[in-house]
Structures are given as C-alpha cells and as structure tokens.
C-alpha positions as CSV (number, residue, x, y, z in Angstrom):
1,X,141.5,87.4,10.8
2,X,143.9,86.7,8.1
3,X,148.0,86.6,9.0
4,X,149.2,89.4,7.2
5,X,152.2,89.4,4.9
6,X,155.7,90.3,6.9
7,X,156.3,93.1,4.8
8,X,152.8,94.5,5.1
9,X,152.7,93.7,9.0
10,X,156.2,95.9,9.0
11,X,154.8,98.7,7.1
12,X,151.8,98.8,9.5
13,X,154.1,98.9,12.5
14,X,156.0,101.6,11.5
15,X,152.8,104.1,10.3
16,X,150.9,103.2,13.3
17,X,153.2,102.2,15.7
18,X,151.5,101.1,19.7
19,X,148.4,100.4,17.8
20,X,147.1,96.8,18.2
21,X,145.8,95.3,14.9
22,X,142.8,93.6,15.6
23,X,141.1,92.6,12.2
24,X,142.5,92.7,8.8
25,X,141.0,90.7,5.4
26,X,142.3,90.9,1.8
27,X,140.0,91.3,-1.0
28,X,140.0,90.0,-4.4
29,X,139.1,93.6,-6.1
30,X,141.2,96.5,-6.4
31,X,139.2,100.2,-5.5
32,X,139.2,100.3,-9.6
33,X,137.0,97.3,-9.7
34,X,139.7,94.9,-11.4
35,X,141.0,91.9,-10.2
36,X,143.8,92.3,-7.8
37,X,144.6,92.3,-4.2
38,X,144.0,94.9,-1.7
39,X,143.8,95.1,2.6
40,X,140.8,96.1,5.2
41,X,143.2,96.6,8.1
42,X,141.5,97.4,11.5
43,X,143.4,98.8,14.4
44,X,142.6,99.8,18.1
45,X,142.2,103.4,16.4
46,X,142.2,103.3,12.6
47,X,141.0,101.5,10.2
48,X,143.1,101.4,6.8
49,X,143.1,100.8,3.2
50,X,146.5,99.2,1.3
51,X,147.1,98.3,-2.0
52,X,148.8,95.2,-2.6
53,X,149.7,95.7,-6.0
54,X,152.8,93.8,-7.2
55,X,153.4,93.4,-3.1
56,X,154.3,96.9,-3.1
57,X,151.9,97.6,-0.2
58,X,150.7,101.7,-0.4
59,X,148.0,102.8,2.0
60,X,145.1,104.1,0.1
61,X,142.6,105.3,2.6
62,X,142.8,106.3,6.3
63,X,139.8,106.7,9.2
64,X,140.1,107.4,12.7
65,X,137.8,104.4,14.6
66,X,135.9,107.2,16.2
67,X,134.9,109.1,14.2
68,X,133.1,105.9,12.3
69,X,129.0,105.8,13.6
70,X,127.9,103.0,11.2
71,X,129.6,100.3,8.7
72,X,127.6,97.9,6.9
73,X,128.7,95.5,3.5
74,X,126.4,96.4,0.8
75,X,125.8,93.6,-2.3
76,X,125.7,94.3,-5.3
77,X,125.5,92.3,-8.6
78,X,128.8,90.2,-8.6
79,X,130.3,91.5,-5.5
80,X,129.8,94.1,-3.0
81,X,131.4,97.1,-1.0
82,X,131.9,97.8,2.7
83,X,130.2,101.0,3.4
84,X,131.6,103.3,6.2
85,X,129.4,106.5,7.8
86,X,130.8,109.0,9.6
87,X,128.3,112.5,11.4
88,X,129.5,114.2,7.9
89,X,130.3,111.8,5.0
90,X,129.7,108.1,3.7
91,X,133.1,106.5,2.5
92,X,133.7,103.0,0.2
93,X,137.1,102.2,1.0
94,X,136.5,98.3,-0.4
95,X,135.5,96.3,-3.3
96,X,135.0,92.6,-3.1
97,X,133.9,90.0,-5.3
98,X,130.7,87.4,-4.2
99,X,133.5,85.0,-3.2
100,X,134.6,87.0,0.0
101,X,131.1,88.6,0.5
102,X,130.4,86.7,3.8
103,X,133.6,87.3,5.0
104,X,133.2,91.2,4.8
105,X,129.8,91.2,6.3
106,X,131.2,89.6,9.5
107,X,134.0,92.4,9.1
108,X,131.0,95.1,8.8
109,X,129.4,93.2,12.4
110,X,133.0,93.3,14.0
111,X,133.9,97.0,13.7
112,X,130.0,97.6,14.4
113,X,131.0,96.0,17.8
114,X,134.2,97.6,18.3
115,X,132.3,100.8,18.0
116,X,129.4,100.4,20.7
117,X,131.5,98.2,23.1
118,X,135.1,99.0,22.6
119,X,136.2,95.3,21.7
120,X,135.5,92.5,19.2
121,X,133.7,89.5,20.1
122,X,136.2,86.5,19.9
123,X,133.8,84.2,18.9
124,X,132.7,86.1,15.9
125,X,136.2,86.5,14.7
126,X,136.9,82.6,14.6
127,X,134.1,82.2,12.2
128,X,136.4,82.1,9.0
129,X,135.4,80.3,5.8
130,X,137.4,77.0,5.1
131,X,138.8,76.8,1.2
132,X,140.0,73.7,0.0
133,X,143.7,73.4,-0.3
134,X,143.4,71.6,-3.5
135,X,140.9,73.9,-6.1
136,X,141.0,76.7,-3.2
137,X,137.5,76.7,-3.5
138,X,134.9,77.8,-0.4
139,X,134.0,74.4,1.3
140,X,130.0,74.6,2.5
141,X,129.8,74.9,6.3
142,X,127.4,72.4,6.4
143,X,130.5,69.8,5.0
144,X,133.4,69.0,6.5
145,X,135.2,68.4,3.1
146,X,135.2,69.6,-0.5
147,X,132.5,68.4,-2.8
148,X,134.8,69.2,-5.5
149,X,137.8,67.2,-5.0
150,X,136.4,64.0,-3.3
151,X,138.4,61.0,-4.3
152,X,136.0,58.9,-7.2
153,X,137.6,55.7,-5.9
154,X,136.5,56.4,-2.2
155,X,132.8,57.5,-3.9
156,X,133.0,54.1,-5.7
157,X,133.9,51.9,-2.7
158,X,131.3,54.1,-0.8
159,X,128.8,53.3,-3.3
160,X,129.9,49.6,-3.1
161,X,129.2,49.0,0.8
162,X,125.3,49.6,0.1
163,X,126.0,46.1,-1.1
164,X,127.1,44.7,1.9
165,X,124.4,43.4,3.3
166,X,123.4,41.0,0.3
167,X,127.1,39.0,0.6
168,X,125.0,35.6,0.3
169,X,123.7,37.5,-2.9
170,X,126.9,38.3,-4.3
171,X,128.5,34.9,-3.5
172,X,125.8,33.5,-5.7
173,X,126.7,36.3,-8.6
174,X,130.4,35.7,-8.3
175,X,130.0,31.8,-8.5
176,X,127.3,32.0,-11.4
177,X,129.7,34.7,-13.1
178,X,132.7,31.7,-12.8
179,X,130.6,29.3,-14.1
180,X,129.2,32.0,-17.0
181,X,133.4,32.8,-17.9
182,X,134.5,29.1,-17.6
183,X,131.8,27.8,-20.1
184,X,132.9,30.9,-22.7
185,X,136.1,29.9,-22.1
186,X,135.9,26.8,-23.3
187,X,134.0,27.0,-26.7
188,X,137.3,28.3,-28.5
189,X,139.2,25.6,-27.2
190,X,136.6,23.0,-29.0
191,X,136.9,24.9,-32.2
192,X,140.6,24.6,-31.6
193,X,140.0,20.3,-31.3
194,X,137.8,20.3,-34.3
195,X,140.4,22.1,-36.7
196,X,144.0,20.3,-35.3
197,X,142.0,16.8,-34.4
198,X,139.3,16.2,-36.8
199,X,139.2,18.8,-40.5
200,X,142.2,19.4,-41.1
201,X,143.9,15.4,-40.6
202,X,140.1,14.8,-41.9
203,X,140.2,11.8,-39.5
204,X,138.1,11.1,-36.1
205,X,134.6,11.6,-37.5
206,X,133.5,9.8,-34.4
207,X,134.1,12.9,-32.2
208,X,132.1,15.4,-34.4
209,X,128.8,14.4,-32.5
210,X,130.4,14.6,-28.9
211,X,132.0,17.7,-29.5
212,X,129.3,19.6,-31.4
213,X,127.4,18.2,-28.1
214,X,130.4,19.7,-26.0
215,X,129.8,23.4,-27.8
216,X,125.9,23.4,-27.4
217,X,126.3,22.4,-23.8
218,X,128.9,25.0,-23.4
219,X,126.4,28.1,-25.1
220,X,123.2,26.8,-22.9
221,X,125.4,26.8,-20.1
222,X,126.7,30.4,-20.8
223,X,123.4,31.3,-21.4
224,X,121.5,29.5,-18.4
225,X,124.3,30.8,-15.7
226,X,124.0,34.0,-17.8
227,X,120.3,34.6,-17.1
228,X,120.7,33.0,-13.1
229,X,123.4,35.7,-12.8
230,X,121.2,38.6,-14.2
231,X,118.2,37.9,-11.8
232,X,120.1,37.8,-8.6
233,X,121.9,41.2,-10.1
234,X,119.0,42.6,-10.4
235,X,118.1,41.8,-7.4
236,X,120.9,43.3,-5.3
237,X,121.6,46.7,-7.2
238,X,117.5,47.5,-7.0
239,X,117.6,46.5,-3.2
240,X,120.8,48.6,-2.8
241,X,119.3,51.5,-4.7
242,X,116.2,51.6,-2.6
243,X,118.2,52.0,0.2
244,X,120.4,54.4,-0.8
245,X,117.0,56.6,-2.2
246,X,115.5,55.5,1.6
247,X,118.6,57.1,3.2
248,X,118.8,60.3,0.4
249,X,114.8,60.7,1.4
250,X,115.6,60.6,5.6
251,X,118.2,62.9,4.8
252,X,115.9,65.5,2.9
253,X,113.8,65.3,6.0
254,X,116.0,66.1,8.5
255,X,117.4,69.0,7.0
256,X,116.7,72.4,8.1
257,X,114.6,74.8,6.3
258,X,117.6,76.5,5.7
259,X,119.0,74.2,3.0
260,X,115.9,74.5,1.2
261,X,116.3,78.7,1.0
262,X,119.3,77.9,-0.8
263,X,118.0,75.5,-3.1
264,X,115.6,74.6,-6.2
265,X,113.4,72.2,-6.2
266,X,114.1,71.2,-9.6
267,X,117.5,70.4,-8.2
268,X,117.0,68.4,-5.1
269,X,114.0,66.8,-7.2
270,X,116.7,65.5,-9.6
271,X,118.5,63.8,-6.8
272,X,116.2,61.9,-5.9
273,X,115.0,61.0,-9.1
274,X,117.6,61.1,-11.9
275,X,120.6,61.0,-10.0
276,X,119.8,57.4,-8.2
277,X,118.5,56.3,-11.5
278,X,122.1,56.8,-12.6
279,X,122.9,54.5,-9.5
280,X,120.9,52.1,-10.5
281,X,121.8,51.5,-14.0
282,X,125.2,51.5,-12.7
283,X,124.5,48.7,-10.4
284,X,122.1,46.5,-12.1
285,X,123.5,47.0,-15.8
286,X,126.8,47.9,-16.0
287,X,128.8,46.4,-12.0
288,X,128.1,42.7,-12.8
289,X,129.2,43.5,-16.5
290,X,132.4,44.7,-14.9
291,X,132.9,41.8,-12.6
292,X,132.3,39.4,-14.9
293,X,134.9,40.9,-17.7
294,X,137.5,41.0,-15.5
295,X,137.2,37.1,-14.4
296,X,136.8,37.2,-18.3
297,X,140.2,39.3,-18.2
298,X,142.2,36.9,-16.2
299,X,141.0,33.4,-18.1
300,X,141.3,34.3,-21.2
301,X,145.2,35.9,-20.4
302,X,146.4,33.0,-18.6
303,X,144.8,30.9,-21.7
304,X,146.7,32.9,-24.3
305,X,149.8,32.6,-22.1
306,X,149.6,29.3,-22.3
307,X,148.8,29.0,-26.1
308,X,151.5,30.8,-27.3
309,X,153.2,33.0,-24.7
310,X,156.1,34.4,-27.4
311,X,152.7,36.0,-29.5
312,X,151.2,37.0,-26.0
313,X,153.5,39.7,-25.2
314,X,154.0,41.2,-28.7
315,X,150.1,41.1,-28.4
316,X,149.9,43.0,-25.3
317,X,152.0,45.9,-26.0
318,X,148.8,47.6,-27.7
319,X,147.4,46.6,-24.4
320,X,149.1,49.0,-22.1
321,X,148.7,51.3,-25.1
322,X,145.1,51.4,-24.5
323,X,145.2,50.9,-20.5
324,X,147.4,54.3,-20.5
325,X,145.2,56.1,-22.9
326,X,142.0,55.3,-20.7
327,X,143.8,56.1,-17.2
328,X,144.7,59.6,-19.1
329,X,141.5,60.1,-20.8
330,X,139.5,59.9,-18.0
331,X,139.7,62.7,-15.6
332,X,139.2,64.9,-18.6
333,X,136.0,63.5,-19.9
334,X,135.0,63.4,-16.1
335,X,135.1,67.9,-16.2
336,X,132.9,67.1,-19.4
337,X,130.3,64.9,-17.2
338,X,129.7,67.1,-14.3
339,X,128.9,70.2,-16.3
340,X,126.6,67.5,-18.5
341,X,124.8,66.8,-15.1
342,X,124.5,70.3,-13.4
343,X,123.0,72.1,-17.0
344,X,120.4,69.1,-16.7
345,X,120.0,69.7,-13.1
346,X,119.6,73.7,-14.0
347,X,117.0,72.8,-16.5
348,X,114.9,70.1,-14.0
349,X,114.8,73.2,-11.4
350,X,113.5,75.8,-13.9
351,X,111.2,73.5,-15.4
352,X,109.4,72.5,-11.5
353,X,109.4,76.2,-10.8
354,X,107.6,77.3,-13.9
355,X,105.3,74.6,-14.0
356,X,104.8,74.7,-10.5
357,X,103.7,78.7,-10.4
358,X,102.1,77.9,-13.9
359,X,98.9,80.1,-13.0
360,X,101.4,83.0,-11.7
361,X,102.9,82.6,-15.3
362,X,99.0,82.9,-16.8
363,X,97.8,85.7,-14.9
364,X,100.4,88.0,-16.2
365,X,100.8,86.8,-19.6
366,X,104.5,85.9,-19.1
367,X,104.7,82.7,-21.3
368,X,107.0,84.2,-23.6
369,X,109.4,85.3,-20.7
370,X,109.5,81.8,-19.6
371,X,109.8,80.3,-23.1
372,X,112.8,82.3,-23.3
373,X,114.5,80.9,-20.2
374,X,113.9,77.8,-20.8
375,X,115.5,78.2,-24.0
376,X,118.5,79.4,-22.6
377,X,118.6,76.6,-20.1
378,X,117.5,73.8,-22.7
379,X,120.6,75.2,-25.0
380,X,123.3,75.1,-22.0
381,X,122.1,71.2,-21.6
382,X,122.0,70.2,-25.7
383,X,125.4,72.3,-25.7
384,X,127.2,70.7,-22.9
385,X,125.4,66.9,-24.4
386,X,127.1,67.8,-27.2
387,X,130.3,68.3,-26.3
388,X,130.6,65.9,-24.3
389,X,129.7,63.5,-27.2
390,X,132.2,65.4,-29.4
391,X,134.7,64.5,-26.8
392,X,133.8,61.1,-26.6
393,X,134.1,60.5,-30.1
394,X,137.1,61.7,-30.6
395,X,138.8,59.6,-27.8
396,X,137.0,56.2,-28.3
397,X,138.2,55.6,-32.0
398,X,141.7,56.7,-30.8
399,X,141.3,53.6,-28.1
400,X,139.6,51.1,-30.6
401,X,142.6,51.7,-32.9
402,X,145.3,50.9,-30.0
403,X,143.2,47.5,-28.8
404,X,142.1,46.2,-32.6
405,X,146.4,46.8,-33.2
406,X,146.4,43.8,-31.5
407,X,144.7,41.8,-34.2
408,X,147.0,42.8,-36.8
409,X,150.3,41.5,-34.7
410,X,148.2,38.3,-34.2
411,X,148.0,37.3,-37.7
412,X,151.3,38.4,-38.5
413,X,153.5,37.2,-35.9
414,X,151.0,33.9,-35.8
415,X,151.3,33.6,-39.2
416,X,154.8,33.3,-39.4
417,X,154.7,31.1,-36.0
418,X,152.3,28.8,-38.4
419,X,155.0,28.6,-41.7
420,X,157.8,28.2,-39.0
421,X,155.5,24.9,-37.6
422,X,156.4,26.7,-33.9
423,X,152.1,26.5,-34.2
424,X,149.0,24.7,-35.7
425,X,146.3,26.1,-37.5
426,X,143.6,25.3,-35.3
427,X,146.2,26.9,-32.5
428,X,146.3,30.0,-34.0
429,X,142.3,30.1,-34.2
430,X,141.6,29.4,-30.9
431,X,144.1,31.7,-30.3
432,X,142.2,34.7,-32.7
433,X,138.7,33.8,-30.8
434,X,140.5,34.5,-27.2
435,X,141.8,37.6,-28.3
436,X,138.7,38.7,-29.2
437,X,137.3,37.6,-26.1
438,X,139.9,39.6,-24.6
439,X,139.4,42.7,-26.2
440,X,135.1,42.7,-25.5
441,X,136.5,43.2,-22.2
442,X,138.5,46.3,-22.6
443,X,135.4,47.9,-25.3
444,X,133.3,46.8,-22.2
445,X,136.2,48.8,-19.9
446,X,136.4,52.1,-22.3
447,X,133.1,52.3,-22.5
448,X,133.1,51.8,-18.4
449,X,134.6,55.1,-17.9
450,X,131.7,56.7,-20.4
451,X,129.2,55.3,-17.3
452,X,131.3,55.6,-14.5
453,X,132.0,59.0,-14.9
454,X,128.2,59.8,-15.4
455,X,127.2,57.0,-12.1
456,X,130.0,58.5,-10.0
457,X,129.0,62.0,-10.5
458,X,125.7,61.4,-9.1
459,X,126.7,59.3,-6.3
460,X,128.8,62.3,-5.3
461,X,126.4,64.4,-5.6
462,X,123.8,62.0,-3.8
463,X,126.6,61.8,-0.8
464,X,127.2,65.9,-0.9
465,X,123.3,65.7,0.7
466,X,123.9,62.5,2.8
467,X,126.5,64.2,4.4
468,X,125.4,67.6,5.4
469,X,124.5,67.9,9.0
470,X,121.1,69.7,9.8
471,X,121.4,72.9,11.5
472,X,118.4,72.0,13.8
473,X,119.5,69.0,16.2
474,X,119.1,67.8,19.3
475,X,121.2,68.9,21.8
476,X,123.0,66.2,24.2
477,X,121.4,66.9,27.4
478,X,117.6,68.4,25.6
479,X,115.3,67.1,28.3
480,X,111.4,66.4,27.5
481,X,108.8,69.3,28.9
482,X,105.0,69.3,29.4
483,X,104.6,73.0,27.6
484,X,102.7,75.0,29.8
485,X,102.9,78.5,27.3
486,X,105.6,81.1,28.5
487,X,108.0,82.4,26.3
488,X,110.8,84.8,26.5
489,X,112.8,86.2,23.9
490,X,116.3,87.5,25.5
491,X,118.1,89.9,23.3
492,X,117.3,87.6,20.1
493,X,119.2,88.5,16.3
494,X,118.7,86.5,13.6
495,X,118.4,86.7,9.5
496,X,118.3,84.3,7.2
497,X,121.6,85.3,5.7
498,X,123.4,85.4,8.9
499,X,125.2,88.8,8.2
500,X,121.9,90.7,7.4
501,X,119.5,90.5,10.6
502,X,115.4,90.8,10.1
503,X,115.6,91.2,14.1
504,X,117.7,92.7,16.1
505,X,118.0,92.4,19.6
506,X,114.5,91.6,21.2
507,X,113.2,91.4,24.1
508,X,109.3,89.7,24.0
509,X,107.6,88.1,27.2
510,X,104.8,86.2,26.6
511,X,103.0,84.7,29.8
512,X,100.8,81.6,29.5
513,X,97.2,82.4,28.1
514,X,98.1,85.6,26.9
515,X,97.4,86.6,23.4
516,X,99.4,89.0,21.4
517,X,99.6,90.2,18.1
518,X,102.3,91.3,15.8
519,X,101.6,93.9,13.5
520,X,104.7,95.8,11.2
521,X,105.1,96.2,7.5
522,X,105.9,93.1,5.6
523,X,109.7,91.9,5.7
524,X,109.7,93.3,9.4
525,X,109.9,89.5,11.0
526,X,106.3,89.0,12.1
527,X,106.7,85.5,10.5
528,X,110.8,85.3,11.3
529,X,109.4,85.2,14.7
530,X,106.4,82.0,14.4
531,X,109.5,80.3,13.0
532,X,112.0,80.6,15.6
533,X,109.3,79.8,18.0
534,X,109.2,76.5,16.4
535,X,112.8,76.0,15.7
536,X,112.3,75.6,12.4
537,X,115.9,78.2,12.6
538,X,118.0,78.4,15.2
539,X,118.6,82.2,16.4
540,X,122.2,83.9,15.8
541,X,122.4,85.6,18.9
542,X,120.7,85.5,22.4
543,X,118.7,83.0,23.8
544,X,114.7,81.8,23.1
545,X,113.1,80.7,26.2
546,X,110.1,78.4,26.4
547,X,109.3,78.2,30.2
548,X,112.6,79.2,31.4
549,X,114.0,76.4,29.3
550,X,116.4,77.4,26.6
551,X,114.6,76.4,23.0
552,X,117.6,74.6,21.9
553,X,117.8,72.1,25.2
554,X,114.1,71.3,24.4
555,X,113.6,67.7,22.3
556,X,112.7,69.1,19.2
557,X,109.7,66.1,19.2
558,X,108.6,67.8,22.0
559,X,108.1,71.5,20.5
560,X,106.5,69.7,17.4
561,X,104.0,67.7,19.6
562,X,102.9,70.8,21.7
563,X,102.8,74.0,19.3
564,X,100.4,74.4,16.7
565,X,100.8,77.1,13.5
566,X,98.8,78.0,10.5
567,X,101.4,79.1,7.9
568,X,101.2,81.6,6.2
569,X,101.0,79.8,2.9
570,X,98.8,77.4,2.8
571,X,99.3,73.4,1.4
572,X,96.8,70.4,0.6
573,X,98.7,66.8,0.1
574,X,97.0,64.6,-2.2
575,X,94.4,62.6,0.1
576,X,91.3,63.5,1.4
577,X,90.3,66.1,3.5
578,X,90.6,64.2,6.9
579,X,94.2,63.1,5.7
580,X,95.0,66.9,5.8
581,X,93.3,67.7,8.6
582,X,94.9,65.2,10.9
583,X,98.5,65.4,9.3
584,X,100.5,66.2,12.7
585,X,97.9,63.6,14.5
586,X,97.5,60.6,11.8
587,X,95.6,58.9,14.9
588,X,93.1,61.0,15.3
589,X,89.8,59.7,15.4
590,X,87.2,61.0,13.3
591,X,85.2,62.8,15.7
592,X,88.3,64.8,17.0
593,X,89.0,65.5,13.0
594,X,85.3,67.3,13.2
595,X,85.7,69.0,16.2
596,X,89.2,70.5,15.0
597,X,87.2,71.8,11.6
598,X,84.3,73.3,14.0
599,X,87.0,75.3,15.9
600,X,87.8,76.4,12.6
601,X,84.1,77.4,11.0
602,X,85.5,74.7,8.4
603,X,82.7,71.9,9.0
604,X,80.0,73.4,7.2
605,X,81.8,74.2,4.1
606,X,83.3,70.4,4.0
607,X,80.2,69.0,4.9
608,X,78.8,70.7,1.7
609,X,80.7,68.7,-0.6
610,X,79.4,65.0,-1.6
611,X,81.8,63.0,0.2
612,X,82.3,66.1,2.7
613,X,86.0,64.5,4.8
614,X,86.3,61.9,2.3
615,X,86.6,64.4,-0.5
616,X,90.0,64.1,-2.1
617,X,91.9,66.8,-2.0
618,X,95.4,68.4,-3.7
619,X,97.3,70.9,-4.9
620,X,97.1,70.1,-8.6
C-alpha cells in the first residue's frame, strides 16, 4: 500500500470518517486515458476513485465493498483497467499504464480476498515493486539492485578480479610492459645525443657506431618485450574470458524456466556469444594497451619535466583541455552504446526465432511477413550504428584538436627557448618525439572510452544474468527421500504471470501405483500441473506434497533422479540415438538403453536404421 498524501489522507477522513483504509495505489493514467495521476482507495466499506489533478484531490467514483461480487485487472495494449462487477452492472473506475500493471493485479487479488473472507492477507500486501531512487525505474525481483544505474567503475573492477587468479601472470605483463616503456623511452634520448653531441658540433664520429647500436638494441628490445608481453596477455584475458563464459553458462543452467518465459533466445544467445566476445577483445586487445600507456604516461611526463619543465606546463594546459572534454564526453556516448547493443541484441533474437521455426514460416508462406520484420529490426540496428558513429565523429576531432594544440605551443615556446639559448636543438627534438609519445597515449585513452563503453556495457549485461537468483532452490533444511509415489495437491494456485492463475485452488490425491488422467480443453493446466510436479515452478499458493513431504523441502537432485516425464514437445540433441536416450542416465549401459526403447515400441523402428543406436541424430 502506498502512504497517501496528507491532504488526500484528510479529505478521506472527513468523507468517510470510522472507516479503516486498508489499500490505496496511484496510477499513472487519468479516467481520460492521459497521463496524470489518479487514486484506487479501498476502505473497510468503500472503495473510491480521486483525482489528483494539480493536487486538488476530487473523488470520482464511489462503491459500497458489498455490493462488489468480482474485481479483476484486465490488460490491454499499453496498459490496462481494473474491472469491478457488481449482481447488476460492470464498472472501470481505473486506467493504468504497463508500468503499474502488476501492481493493480495484486490490488484486483486483495479486494477479491476482502470480499470472500472479510480481510486482506498481509503477506500479499507487502509484495510491492522496488523502483530505483535514481531513474525511478522498476528494479527486476530477481535483482537486488538496478541494472540501469550500476556504477561502470564497480563493473570494471568487477570485471578485473576474473584476473586474479593469474597474478604470477600479470607480474610477468607488468615487468615485460616496464621493460617495453623503458626501451621506447630511451630512443628519443639517443636522437637527442646524436644532434647536441655528434651533427651539429660535427665532431665524435667515433660514437655514431655505438649509438646507432644503442637505437637498434633499443627497437629489438621494444619489439622482443613487446611480443613476450602480448603472449602472456593473451594468455590471461582468454583464460579469464573462459571463465567468466563458464560462470555466464552455470548460471543459464540454474535458472528457472521462468526466466526463459520472459526471454528470447536470440538475446540470451547474444550473451553468451557476442557480449563475452566484447570481454575479450577488451581484455586481450585493448587492457594491456591501457596499462602499458599509462606507464608510458608517467615516463615520458617526468622526462619532459625534466627536459624543460617551463615548456612542460604551457604544454599541458591542452592536456586537461582534453582530459575534461573526455571525462564529459563520456557518459553521453555511453546512452549511444547501450541502445547500439540492445537493437543488435533485438535483431540476434528475431533472427534465432525465425530461422529456428523456419518450416513454420514455409508452410504458411509467410517469408514476406518476416522479411518485413527483419527489416524493421535490421534498420533500428544500422540507425542506432549510425548514430553512434555520427556522435563519435563529431567528438573525436574536437579532442584531437585540444591534444595536437600541444604541438603548436611546443615549437613556439621551444622555439623561442632555442633563440634565447635557454635550450639546444637536439633538446628541443627529443623533446618533440616525447610529446608525441605522450599524446599516442591520450589517442590510445580517447579512443579507450569508444571500447570501454561498448566492453562495459556487456559486462553489465553479462553480470545482470550472473546475478539473478533462480526461483527454484534448495531449501536449507530439504532432506533426501526414496520416492515411493504419493502426491497431494493442498489448495494449490499458480500462473505463470503470478496475478493471472491457470489453477486455482486444487485439491488432487494421488496414491502410489495409481494412474490417472487429466483431460480439459487446452490452456486448462493439464501441463501446468506435470511441471509443478517436477518443480520446474514453484506454486503461488498452497502446498505440493510428495509423500507427506512438502515439494519445496525435497533436494531438488532428488525429484530429478526419481520422476520421469515425456514433454510435451519433443527434442533430439545432436548425438546419436543412445545419447538421447540415456540423457538423464549418461551411465547407462547399452542393454538398459534397449530395454528402455522396448518399453517404448521404439526398438524396432531404430533397429531399422543402418547404424540402428548409433544413428546420429538432431534437430537440424
């Protein structure tokens, strides 16, 4: 129940004074269907209707709570309505948007309650949807935080600690990148001795072979730490990546069959695929790049410090320039990313379904149909690719202008440094090849938050899975239970949208041996049923039994072991016909796999084939 406003708590109080409110929810649609806010207030013996408009709070609509027999929440495209039946007339005293749909539904439950039993079950009223406080945006109830406004620098360090476990790997990368830096460092500072020391006093020819020497050692060195680096990087951010896909795979696993209702498989295909590919060229290509230029970063500062510190802060003032511009820059071309991602994820989930239900399309001719949505999905991915292009070219020149600045004020002010004889020649050159070196860094940077944005997006939405807890668990005390066949349904409810039951309120006993059959019109719950008899959902009210043993304190191991179900639609893995057979049993022996098909008048028609249970098998 949500607190109502003081003034419209006072005007309830005085219209309906001794009467208890026990429910009351605003909505987000005014009775005229346009945005606004309106009040479903219930009371011990009304139920009520007030505008909100401007806070002037006017009742609208008015019903005696007995005279009520039925109230239900009705969807409809966008939204939906409360519905209210009385012996004579059916009233809509509410509009609501999709955003408080579930809300309203558990309304529709409560009052149902209040009218059989005279009271409102406490437990159903503390169900309330969590909005973030930040974007006021639902949060899932399968995450404890929003997905939306997660922090990218706790997703980075997140990310980061898959490394962990490869520190002797790392120590090796961070030493090889010193070495890589040091030896880059120093080739400017040799061009430096040959200009001041040898050309231009033309003397010392003796030292042209030892330092030519000196600047070849220095490359192969750069290159030969360079390539040692790049294995070992390798190494690490493919190891890391297998294990985050590892954990993104157990996760998939574990979930409930619920989170697949709700999902594509184009989508949670992409995850697994595209999304920790991101992850990897993050960690292979782009995080020891990173490393390394900011090692590059510090050297080559504290180098041009010491070379001239008087041109070194005229030269960084562009710097911050640029540092700004990216730290402002960012978070908007990050908006520009996650819409890049989802219209490809969109498109990856109607391309699997089509293909995947291509004989569906076939058999009633409706290529063109599909054409046409993939159209529309292929042009909300090239449109949001190319705006996000569009914005990154009009930010990145912008930044290259601030950082190449730089140069300018180099030969400027060094210029005049050089005519003043504050500096030598060969000074100001070395001086012109760190700067350079300094600035590959920040291109390296500014193009960082191009592939950040895109590697960060999919670790967050690689975590968003990671971190939703499965509906189906064990609980703490589930004990382990020979099956012996009785089961019990005790006042059982349950739909798969929690707010619109297939069953309500059975009562099934099944003794052991007994056979039964279920027989109803299709979307009556015959199959509900087989599923909550495996747990594959957990009921919303009442209790499952499985020899006097509540379903949900039985390992769930346990119930997978000892029932056995032939689904309704039927699936071949890619293997041979003894693989599928012995899927729940991979130990089976061959003779049990036979005896299994024989119970099933299956053995002839396999044994017909030429390599009858080593036939290989498959969906496609």
């Amino acid at each position: 129940m949500e607190k109502l406003p003081d003034k419209l708590a006072q005007l309830i109080s005085k219209q309906l004074p001794n009467q208890e409110v026990l429910l009351a929810l605003s909505t987000d649609l005014t009775s005229g269907g346009k945005f606004g806010e309106e009040w479903l207030v219930v009371t011990t013996d009304t139920l009520l209707t007030i505008s909100g408009l401007n806070k002037d709070y006017k009742p609208i609509f008015e019903l005696p709570i007995r005279k009520i027999t039925h109230v239900a929440a009705v969807n409809m495209v966008g939204g939906g309505l409360l519905e209210v039946e009385t012996d004579k007339d059916i009233y809509r005293p509410i509009l609501y948007s999709n955003a408080k749909a579930s809300e309203f539904a558990l309304v529709a439950k409560n009052i149902e309650s209040l009218i059989k039993d005279g009271r409102i079950k406490k437990e159903s009223t503390e169900k309330k949807i969590k909005y973030c406080s930040h974007c006021c945006k639902p949060i899932p109830e399968d995450l404890g935080s929003c997905p939306h406004c997660i922090k990218k620098r706790k997703v980075f360090l997140r990310l980061i600690r898959f490394t962990e476990k490869y520190l002797r790997h790392l120590f090796l990368i961070f030493i090889f990148m010193i070495l890589v830096t040091l030896f880059g460092l120093a080739t400017p500072w040799i061009s430096k001795i040959f200009i001041d020391d040898i050309l231009k006093p033309l003397k010392n020819a003796w030292l042209l072979g030892p330092l030519s020497l000196a600047l070849l050692l220095a490359y192969a060195g750069q290159m030969f730490f360079g390539a040692l680096q790049a294995r070992v990087s390798a190494l690490v951010g493919y190891k890391a990546v297998y294990d985050i896909r590892g954990m993104l795979y157990q996760k998939l696993q574990e979930l409930s069959l619920s989170y697949y209702d709700k999902r594509q498989t184009g989508v949670i295909m992409a995850r697994v695929t595209q999304d920790t590919n991101e992850l990897r060229r993050f960690l292979v290509d782009w995080l020891p790049i990173i490393m390394e230029t900011w090692l590059t970063l510090l050297g080559v500062g504290i180098l041009l410090f010491a070379l001239n510190w008087r041109l070194t802060l005229c030269v960084i003032i562009p710097i911050f320039g640029a540092i700004w511009f990216i730290k402002w820059s960012f978070p908007k071309l990050g908006i520009f990313f996650h819409r890049f991602f989802e219209s490809r994820s969109r498109l990856n989930a109607l391309a699997s379904d089509t293909l995947s239900g291509i004989r569906v399309v076939k058999a009633f001719g409706q290529e063109k149909v599909e054409l046409k949505k993939f159209d529309q999905k292929s042009s909300d991915f090239r449109n949001t690719g190319i705006l996000l292009e569009q914005k990154w070219a009009t930010y990145f020149p912008f930044l290259n202008f601030l950082i190449m600045s730089g140069t300018v004020v180099v030969w400027y002010v060094g210029g005049r440094f050089v005519f003043a004889g504050a500096m030598t020649l060969g000074t100001i050159v070395a001086y012109a090849g760190y700067l350079m070196m300094f600035y590959r860094p920040i291109f390296v940077l500014a193009q960082f938050t191009r592939m950040i944005g895109s590697s960060l997006s999919a670790a967050d939405r690689i975590f968003a899975v990671i971190d939703i807890k499965p509906e189906i668990q064990d609980a703490p005390d589930a004990v382990h239970i020979e099956i012996k066949g009785k089961i019990e349904f005790r006042n059982v409810s349950f739909g798969y949208n929690k707010f619109k039951p297939i069953i309500k309120d059975i009562k099934i006993v099944i003794q052991p041996t007994e056979m039964i059959g279920l027989v109803g019109r299709s979307g009556t719950g015959k199959s509900t049923i087989i599923n909550l008899i495996c747990r594959l959902y957990d009921v919303d009210e009442g209790k499952i039994l499985i020899d006097g043993i509540d379903i949900k304190k039985i390992r769930y191991a346990d119930l997978r072991r000892q029932i056995g179900v032939v689904l309704q639609d039927t699936f071949l893995f890619n293997g041979t016909i003894a693989e599928n057979i012995s899927y729940a049993k991979p130990e089976a022996t061959r003779l049990e796999v036979i005896k299994a098909s024989k119970t099933a008048n299956a053995h002839k028609f396999i044994m017909a084939k030429p390599y009858g249970y080593d036939s290989e098998v498959g969906e496609n």
